[in-house]
N, C-alpha and C positions, 0 to 999 in steps of 0.2 A: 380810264378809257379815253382814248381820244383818235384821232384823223391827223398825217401827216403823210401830205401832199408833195412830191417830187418830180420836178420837170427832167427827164434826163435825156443827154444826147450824144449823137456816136462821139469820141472821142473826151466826152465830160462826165469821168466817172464821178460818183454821189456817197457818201460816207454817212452810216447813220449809225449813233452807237450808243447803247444802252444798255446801264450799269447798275449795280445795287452798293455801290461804294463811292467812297466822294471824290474819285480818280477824276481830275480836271483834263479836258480833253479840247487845248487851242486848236488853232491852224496851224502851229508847228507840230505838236502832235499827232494832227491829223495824215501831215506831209512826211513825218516819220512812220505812221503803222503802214503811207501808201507806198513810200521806198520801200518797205521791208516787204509789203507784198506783194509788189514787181517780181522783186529780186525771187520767190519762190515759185514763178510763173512756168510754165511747161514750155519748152524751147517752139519755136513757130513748123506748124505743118500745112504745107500747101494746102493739102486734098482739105475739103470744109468739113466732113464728117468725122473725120480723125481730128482736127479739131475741135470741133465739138464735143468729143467724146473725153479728148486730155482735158477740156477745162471742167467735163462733167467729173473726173476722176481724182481733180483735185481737192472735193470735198468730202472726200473719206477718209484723207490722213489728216488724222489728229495727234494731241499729245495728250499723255496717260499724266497725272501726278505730279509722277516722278520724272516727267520730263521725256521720256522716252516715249518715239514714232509710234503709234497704231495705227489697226485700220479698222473702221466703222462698218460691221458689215453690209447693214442697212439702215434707212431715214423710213418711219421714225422711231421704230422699236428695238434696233436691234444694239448690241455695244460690239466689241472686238469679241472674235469668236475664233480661236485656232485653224480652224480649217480652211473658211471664207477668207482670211487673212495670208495662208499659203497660198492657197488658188488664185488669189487675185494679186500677190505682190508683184508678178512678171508684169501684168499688164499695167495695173496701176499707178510701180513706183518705178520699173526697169524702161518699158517702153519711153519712159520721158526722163531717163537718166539721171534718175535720183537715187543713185548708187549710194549714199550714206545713209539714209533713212530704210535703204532695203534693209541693207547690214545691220542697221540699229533695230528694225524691227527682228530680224532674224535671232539677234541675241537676247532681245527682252522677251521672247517665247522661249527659249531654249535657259535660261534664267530659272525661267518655272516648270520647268519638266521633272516630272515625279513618276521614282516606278519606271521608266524608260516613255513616258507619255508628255504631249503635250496639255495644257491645258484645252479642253474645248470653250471655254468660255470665263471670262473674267465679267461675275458679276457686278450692278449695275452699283453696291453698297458697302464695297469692302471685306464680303464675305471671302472664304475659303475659294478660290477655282474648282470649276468640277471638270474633270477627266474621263468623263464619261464619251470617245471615241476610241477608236484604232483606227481612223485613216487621217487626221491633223499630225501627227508625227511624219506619217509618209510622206505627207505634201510636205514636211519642210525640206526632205531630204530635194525634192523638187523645186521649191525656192532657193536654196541655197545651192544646191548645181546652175540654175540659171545664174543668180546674182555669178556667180563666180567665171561662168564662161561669158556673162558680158564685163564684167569690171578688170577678170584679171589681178582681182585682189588675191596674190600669194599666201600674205601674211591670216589673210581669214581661213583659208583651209586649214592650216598648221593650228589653229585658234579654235575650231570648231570639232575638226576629227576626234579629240577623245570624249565629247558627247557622244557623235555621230557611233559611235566603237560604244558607247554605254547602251544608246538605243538599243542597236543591233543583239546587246547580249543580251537586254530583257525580254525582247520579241524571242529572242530563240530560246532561252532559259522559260520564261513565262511572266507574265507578269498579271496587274488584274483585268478583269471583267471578262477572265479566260483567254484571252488571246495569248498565244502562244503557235509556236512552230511544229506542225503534226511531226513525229521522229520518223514516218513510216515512209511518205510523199513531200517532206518539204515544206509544203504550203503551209499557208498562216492563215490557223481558226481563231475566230473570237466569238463572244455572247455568251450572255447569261440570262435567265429571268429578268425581266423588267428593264432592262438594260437598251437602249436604240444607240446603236456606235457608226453605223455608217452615217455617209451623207441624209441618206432617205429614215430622217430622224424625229417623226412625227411622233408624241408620245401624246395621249388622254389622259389623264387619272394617272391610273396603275396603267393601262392598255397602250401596248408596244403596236403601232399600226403595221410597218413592215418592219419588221426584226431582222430576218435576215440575218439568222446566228448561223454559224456553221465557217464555212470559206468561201466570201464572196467574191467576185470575179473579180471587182476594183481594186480590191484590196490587196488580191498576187500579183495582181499588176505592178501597183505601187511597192508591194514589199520586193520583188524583180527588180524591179527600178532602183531601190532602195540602197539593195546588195551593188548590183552596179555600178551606180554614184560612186557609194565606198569606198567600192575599191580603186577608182579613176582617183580618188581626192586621195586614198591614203597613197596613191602612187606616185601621185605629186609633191606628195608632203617625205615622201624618203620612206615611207612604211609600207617594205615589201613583202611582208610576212599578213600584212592587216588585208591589202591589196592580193595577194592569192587565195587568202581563205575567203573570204566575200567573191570571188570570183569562181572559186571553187562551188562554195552554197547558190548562187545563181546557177549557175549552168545546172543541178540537182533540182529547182524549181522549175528551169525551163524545160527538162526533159518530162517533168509531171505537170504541166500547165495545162496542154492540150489535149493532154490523153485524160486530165479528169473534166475539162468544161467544157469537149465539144461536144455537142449534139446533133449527131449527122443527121435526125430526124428534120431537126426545122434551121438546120445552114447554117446555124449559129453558134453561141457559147450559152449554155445554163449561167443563171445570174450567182445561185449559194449552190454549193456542191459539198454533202458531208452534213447538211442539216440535219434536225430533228425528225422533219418528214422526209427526208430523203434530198433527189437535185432538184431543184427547183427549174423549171422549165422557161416559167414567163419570160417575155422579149421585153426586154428593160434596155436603158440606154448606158447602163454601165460595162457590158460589155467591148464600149468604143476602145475603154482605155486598155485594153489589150496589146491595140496598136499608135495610140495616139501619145501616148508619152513617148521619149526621148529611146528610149530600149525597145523597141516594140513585138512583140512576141507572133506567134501562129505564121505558117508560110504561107505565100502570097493568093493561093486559089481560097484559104480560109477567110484571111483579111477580106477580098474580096464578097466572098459571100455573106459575111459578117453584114458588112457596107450594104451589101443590097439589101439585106431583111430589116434593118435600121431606116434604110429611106423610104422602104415601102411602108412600114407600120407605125413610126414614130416621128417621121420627119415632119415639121408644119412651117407655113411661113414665119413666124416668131422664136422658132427652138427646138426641143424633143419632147416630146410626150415621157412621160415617167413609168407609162404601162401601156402596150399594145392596146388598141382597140378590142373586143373579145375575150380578152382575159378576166378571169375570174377578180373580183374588186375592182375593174375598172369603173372611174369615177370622171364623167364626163365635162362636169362643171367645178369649179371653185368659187364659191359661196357659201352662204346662209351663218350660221353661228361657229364657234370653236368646234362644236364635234365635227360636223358638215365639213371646215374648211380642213379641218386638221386629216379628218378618213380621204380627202381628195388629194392632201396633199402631196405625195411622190405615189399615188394613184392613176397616174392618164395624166396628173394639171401638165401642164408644159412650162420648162424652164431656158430660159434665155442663155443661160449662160453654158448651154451643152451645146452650143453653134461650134464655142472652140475647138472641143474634142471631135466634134461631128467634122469640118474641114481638115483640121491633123491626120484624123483615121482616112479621110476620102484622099486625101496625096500618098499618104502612106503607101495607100492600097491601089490606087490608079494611077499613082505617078504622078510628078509635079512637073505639070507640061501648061503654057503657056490656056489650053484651051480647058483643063481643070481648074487652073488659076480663076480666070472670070468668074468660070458655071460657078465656085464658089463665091466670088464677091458678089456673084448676085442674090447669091441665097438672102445677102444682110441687108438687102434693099428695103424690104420690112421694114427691120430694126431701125434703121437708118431715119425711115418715114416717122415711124412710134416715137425717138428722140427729138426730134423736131416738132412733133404736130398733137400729141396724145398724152394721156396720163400728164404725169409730172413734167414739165417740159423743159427739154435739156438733160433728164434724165433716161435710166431705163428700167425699169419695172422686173419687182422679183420675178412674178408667174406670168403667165396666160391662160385660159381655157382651154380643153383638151380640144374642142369643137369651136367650129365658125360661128359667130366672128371673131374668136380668139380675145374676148376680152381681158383684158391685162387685171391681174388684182398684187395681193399682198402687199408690199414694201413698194411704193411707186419709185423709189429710188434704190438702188441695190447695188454691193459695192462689187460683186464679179460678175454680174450682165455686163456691167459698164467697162470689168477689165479684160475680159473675155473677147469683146469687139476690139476693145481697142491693141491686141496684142495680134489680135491677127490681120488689125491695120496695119501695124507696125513691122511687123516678123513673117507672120506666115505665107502671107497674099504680097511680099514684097521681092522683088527680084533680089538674086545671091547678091548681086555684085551692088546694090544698094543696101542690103544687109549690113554688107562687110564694110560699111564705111560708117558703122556705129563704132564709136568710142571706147576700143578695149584696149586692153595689156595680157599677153598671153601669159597665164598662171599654168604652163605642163596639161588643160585640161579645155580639148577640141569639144566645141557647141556640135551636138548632134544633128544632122539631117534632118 
């Protein structure tokens, strides 16, 4: 145990480093580990909170072992986790142009894809990966379309399409924890018993908190999305046969999308349609991604109404609620022990990192006009304040409280709160024609609206 005391000042970085090895560490060593991490520094951004936010995102990639790029979901518990690792590689490693370590992470998950899945999570000990989701496969199909419409890397579509062509036949043939492609409607069911596969993956004991088996709305999203990708990348890659039938099986989804999740009752989409108990009613924030992904699905008076029943019941200054107010199991606070936090968890708690989809779907649906643009950057004036002054500082915190004052808990540090802001720093809230002056090579495969 001891006290060690550091004067430090603007421009006099401070090096402290400690070891269980008798690795000798001069002042040329020292001036060698700080060239080397210069050189891995996120290129400079005017605006100060986009800064802040690239140098908060640069402590979630790590390297695995073997060498190869991950990404940390969260500080301090959590390790690389499938899903959080798709979700967050656009903003993470794309917005600051570290196109090789996207690519490296995209192939060190697709390495271990079993079954047509990806891993959801690589334990913390060398154990076996467990595969217990069906939407971290989708997200890759969503990282790897971004990586590829900002890099322009050719040679990776041709590299990836016959995974991408394996996926696809296990989701439609079947694969486990039940998911599979209904023959009847298209859509893609999954769950089983004891099984938690979406995001909202709260488990107890044996006890599934929200289950959510059946056909969830995110998930035809993503598999829509899926099919699409597909087919744009196998048409790039010269495989026009791979390229119609994916285009084929989408357009069979989109004509059964709408007609099974909307619910003219409450303006909105059903979250599981085809469950156990039947459609599931509750206003959950997963129905953004309908429209907030790249393909966006329902025409435009639905988007619309969608958007409004979302800002009125789930929107807070920090993120979305994970369940309407009034809804049966809403859970107003996150606290007390494991059961407490775990039953509130995609309960009401509010998640930071649903600002993304929540602004995608709001241009989608009201159009991306100069006076939409703002009314969204202000929504992130919050988050903005919370990274500077709150919790973990410099970071942004997994949850919030459903209710005021919105106390921040979970992960004080979180690795798609943090890519989630900064991608719509980057991308979404930035004019076309600054857009367009990110660094690509056209690979046959146009970045979506």
């Amino acid at each position: 145990m001891g006290t060690l005391t550091l004067e430090v000042g603007p421009g006099q970085p401070a090096f402290v480093v400690a070891s269980l090895s008798d690795r000798t560490i001069d002042a040329g060593e020292v001036a060698r580990l700080e060239a080397a991490e210069r050189t891995r520094q996120s290129p400079a951004f005017a605006d100060p909170f986009t800064a802040r936010l690239a140098h908060a995102a640069e402590q979630y990639v790590v390297r695995r072992q073997d060498g190869g790029p991950t990404v940390i979901a969260g500080y301090p518990w959590f390790t690389d986790w499938g899903r959080d690792t798709m979700i967050a590689l656009p903003g993470l490693l794309l917005s600051r142009g570290r196109f090789d370590e996207a690519r490296d992470v995209i192939r060190g998950f697709l390495a271990h894809r079993d079954g047509g899945l990806l891993p959801n999570r690589f334990p913390d000990r060398g154990e076996a990966p467990e595969y217990n989701t069906v939407d971290a496969t989708l997200w890759l199909f969503q990282a790897a379309f971004a990586y590829v419409t900002a890099s322009g890397d050719d040679a990776f579509v041709r590299e990836i399409l016959p995974a991408l062509k394996e996926i696809l036949r296990f989701h439609l043939e079947g694969t486990r924890h039940g998911i599979r492609v209904d023959p009847r409607d298209r859509l893609l069911a999954a769950g089983e018993p004891g099984a938690q596969l979406t995001w909202m993956d709260a488990k107890v004991g044996d006890v599934v908190v929200t289950p959510r088996h059946g056909k969830p709305v995110e998930i035809n999203a993503l598999w829509y999305n899926a099919l699409r990708i597909a087919a744009l990348l196998a048409q790039a890659a010269g495989d026009y046969g791979t390229s119609a039938s994916c285009s084929r099986e989408a357009e069979l989804v989109e004509q059964s999308f709408a007609r099974a999740f909307w619910n003219p009752s409450r303006g909105c989409l059903y979250d599981v349609v085809g469950g156990p108990a039947g459609d599931d009613p509750a206003i959950r924030p997963n129905q953004l991604f309908a429209f907030s992904l790249p393909f966006p699905l329902l025409d435009p008076e639905q988007r619309r109404s969608v958007m409004r029943v979302v800002e009125k019941e789930l929107l807070t200054p920090f993120g979305l609620r994970t369940l309407a107010r009034g809804e049966a199991g809403y859970v107003p606070r996150f606290r007390g022990g494991p059961w407490e936090r775990d039953t509130a968890y995609h309960q009401g708690t509010v998640w930071p990192w649903l600002i993304g989809p929540y602004v995608r779907g709001y241009l989608a649906a009201f159009g991306r006009n100069p006076s939409n643009v703002a009314a969204c950057r202000r929504l992130l004036e919050p988050l903005e304040a919370h990274l500077s002054s709150d919790a973990c500082l410099g970071q942004v915190s997994e949850v919030f409280d459903a209710e005021e004052p919105y106390r921040p808990g979970g992960c004080p540090a979180q690795a798609w709160s943090v890519a989630e802001l900064l991608r719509l720093m980057t991308v979404d809230l930035v004019e076309p024609a600054v857009r367009e002056k990110r660094p690509r090579r056209s690979a046959g495969v146009e970045e979506q609206p």
